[in-house]
N, C-alpha and C positions, 0 to 999 in steps of 0.2 A: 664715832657714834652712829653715824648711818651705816654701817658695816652691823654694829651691836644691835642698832632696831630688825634691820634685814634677816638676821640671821634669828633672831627672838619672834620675830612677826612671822615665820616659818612654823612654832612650838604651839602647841596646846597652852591655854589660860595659865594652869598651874603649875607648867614647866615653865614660862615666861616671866612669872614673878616670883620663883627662887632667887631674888638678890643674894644671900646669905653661901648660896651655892657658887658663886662668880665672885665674891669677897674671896672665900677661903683659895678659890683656884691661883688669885688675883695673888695672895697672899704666900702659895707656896712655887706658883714661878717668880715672886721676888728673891725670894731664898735662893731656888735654883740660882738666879741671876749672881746671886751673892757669891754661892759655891764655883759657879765658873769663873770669875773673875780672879778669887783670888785662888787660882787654878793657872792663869790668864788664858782662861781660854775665850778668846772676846769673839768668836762665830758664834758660841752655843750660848753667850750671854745676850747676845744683842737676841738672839730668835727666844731666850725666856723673857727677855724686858718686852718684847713685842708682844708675846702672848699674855703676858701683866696689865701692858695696858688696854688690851682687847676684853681679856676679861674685868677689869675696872671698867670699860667703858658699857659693857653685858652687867653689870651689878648695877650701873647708873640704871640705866633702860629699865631692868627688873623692880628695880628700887620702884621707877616712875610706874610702870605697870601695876604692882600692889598696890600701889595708893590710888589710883584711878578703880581699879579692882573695886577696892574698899570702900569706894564713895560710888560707885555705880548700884554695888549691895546696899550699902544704908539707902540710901534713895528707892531703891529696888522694897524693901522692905517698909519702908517710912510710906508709900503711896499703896502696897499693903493693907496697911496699919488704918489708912484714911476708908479707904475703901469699906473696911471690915468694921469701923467701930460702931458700938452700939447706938449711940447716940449722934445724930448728925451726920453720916456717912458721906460721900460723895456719889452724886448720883452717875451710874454708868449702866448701861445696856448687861442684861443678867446674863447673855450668853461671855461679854468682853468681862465681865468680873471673874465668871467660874472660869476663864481664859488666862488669865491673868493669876489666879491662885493657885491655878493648876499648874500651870510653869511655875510660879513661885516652890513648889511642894516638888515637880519633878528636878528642880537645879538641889534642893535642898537647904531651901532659905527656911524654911515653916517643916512644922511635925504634922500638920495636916492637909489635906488637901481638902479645896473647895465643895463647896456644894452647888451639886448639879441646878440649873435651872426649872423648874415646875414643870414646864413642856419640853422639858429634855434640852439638849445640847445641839446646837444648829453650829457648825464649822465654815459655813457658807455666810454665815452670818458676821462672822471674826474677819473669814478673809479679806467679805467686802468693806465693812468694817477700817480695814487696815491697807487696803486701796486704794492709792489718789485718785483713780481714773472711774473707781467705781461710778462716781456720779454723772461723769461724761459717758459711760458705755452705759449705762441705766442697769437694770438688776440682772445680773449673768452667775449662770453656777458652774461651779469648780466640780471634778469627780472628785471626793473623797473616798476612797475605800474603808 
């Protein structure tokens, strides 16, 4: 299993939670295995049962990946949702809102992207914002280009 995370914690988001992709691998070096055996060729069975269970162990991982995936998006969308509704909103700083739906719109969660703040869009404002230290170093700005 720690071989399966290492090797998946290496991959982009969406190559990490193809489970379905490490099933079917999983599925057709059991065969292999099958076919050597009653071959007896027991070298090339033992390195397809070996690669069987590496990819069962990559389909677990992946499996665990999508659903963490999936519940980080609901979440991700559900404080969205809070954010935006018309009625009773949650109150947050207008530059971390159009920050916040902005990302939401460039990952591809929403068909729209936020609306800018009345006095435009301050990025220095987000960073410190998102700072531990901002309050122990007092107000410092970042170059943004």
């Amino acid at each position: 299993m720690n071989r399966a995370r290492q090797e998946l914690g290496d991959l982009t988001l969406s190559q990490a939670s193809q489970y379905k992709k490490y099933q079917n691998q999983a599925i057709r070096e059991g065969k292999r295995t099958d076919r050597a055996l009653a071959v007896n060729k027991l070298e090339e069975a033992l390195q397809a049962k070996q690669l069987q269970l590496l990819n069962q162990a990559r389909a677990r991982v992946a499996f665990d990946n999508a659903l963490r995936i999936k519940k980080l998006r609901t979440k991700l969308i559900d404080n969205l949702n809070r954010m935006t509704r018309p009625k009773n909103p949650i109150t947050i700083e207008p530059n971390m809102r159009y920050f916040y739906a902005h990302m939401a719109y460039q990952m591809g969660l929403t068909k729209y992207d936020g609306l800018e703040p009345v006095d435009g869009f301050d990025m220095n404002a987000v960073i410190n914002a998102l700072d531990p230290d901002a309050d122990i170093l007092g107000d410092k700005k970042y170059y943004i280009p």
